[in-house]
C-alpha atoms as one frame of an Amber mdcrd trajectory, in Angstrom:
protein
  30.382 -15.831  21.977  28.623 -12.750  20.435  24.938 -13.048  19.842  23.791
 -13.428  16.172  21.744 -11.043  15.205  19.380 -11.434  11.872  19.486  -8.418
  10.291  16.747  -8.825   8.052  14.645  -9.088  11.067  16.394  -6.217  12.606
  15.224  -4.003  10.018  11.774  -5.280   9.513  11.079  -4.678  13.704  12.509
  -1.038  12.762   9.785  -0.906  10.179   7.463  -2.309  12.078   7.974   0.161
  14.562   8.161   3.099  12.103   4.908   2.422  10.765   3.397   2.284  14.253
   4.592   5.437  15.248   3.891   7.245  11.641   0.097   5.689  11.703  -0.430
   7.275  15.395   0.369  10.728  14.544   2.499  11.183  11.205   6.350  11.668
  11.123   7.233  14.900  11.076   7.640  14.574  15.575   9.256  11.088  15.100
  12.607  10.621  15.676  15.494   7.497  15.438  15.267   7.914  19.537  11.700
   7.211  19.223  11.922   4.595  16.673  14.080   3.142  18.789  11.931   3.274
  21.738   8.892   1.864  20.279  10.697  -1.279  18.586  12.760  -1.634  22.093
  16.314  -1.728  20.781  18.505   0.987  21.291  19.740   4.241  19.050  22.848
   2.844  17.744  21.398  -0.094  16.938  18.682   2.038  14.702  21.615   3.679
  13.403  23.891   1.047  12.372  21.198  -0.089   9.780  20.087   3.691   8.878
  21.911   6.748   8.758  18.263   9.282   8.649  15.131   9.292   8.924  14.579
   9.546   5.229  16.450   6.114   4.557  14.569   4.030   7.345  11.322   5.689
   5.846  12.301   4.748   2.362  12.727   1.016   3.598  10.025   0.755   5.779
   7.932   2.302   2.084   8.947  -0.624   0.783   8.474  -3.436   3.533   4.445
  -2.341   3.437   4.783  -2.493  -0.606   5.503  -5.665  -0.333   3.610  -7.236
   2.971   0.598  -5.673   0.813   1.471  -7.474  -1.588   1.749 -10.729   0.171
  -1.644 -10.471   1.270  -2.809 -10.006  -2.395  -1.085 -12.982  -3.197  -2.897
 -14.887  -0.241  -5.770 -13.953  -1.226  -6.088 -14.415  -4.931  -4.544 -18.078
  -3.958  -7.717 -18.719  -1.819  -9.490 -18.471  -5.033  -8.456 -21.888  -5.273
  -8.145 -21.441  -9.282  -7.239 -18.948 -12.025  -8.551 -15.612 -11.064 -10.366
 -13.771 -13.135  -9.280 -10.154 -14.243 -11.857  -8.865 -12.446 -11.114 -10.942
  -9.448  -7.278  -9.559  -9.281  -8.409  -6.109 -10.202 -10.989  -5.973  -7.082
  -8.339  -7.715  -4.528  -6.264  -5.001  -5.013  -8.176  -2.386  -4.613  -9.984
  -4.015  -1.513  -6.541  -4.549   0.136  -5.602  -1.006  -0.466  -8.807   0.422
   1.580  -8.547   0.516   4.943 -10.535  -1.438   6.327  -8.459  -3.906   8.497
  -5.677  -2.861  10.893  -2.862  -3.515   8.872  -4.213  -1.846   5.621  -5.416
   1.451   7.815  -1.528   1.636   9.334  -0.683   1.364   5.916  -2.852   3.562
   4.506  -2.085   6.406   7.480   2.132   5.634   6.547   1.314   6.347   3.160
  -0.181   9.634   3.907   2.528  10.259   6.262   4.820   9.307   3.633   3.368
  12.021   0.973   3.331  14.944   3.435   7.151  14.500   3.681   7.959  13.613
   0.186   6.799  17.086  -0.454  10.002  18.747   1.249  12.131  15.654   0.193
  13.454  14.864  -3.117  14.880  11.383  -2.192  11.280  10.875  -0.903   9.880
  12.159  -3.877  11.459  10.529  -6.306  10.516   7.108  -4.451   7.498   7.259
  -5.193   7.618   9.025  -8.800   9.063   5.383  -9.474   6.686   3.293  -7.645
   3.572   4.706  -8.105   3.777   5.138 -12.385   5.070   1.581 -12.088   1.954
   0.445 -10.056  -0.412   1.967 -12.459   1.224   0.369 -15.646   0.651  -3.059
 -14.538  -2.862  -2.285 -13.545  -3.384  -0.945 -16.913  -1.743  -4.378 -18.147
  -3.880  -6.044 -16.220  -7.320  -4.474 -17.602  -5.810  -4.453 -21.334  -5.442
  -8.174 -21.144  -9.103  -8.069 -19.735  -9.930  -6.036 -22.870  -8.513  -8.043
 -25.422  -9.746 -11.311 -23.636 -13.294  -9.816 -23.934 -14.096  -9.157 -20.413
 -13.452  -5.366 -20.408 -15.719  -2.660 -22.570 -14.013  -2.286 -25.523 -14.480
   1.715 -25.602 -12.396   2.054 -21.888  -8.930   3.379 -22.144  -6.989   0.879
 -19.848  -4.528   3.642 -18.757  -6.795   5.948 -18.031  -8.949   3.576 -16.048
  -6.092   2.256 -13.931  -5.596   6.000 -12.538  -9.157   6.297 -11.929  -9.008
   2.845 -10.240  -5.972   3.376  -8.335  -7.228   6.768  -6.938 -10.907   5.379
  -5.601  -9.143   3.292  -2.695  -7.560   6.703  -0.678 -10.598   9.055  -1.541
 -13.089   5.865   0.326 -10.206   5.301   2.738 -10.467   8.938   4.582 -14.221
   8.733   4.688 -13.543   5.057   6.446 -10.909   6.353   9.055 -13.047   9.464
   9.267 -16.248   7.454   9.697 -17.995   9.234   7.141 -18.653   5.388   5.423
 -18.871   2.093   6.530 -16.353  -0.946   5.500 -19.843  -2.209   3.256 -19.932
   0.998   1.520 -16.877   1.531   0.547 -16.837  -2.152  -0.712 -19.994  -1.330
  -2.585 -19.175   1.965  -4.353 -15.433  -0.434  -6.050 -17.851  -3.250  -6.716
 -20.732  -0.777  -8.634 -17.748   0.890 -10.460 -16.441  -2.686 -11.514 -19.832
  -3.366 -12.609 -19.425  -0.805 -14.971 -16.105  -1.625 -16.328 -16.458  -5.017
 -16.572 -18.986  -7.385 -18.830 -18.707 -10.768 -17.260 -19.387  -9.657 -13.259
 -17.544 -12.297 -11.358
């Protein structure tokens, strides 16, 4: 009887394995052979789920997207009640510095992810959805804050979720670079949420 294979799985241990590879040394060297290598299946099983490299980079894009955000979610539950704005704003931007393992692979796909985007439309236009998208609901989130009192009333939400959403990479390369400690970096979001904020939580 043929062995049942869960493809869901299947594609996430691709990812996985993509990710590894892309936060070791980039992508532009990386091939489905070596994809295939690191997760330990072979080619043609690599292939039967994606045709190129751009497609198994677009999914694996989108399996940290949302493994990120499970780990938001964990962590705003921990709370233990009703986060405040402030709270959700600062959990995000935490989990997007990289300061564990999983956030600095993340962060190092991501940059791998850009440099290729540049010479690839499909690529490109990935993340001329996601990224607009992620910066609306931040400003959402800090307009609610506003009209709830607990943002300054003369901050532009839109224009402080791009400021906001740009802080985590610019700390994240001094991090990987060792320029800045984990503390730091932590510091520098929590003295600009000091600012932005009028009930510190």
């Amino acid at each position: 009887m043929p062995k049942q294979v869960d493809h869901e799985a299947r594609r996430t241990q691709i990812a996985e394995a993509l990710l590894r590879l892309a936060s070791r040394g980039g992508l532009e060297a990386v091939s489905l052979r070596d994809v295939a290598a690191e997760a330990g299946i072979s080619m043609g099983a690599v292939q039967h789920y994606f045709r190129s490299k751009e497609q198994m980079l677009l999914h694996a894009m989108d399996h940290v997207t949302k493994r990120a955000g499970e780990r938001i979610r964990t962590a705003l539950i921990a709370h233990g009640r009703q986060p405040s704005a402030r709270e959700v704003v600062r959990t995000v931007l935490l989990e997007m510095l990289a300061l564990t393992d999983d956030s600095r692979m993340e962060f190092l796909t991501h940059l791998a992810f850009f440099m290729r985007a540049l010479g690839s439309p499909e690529l490109a236009a990935m993340y001329q959805e996601w990224w607009p998208e992620l910066e609306r609901w931040m400003a959402d989130e800090l307009r609610k804050a506003q009209e709830a009192g607990e943002l300054r009333p003369d901050r532009d939400p839109l224009r402080e979720a791009e400021l906001l959403l740009a802080v985590p990479d610019g700390l994240s390369v001094g991090l990987l670079l060792g320029h800045r400690t984990g503390e730091a970096a932590i510091a520098a979001i929590d003295y600009y949420l000091d600012g932005l904020f009028t009930k510190p939580s």
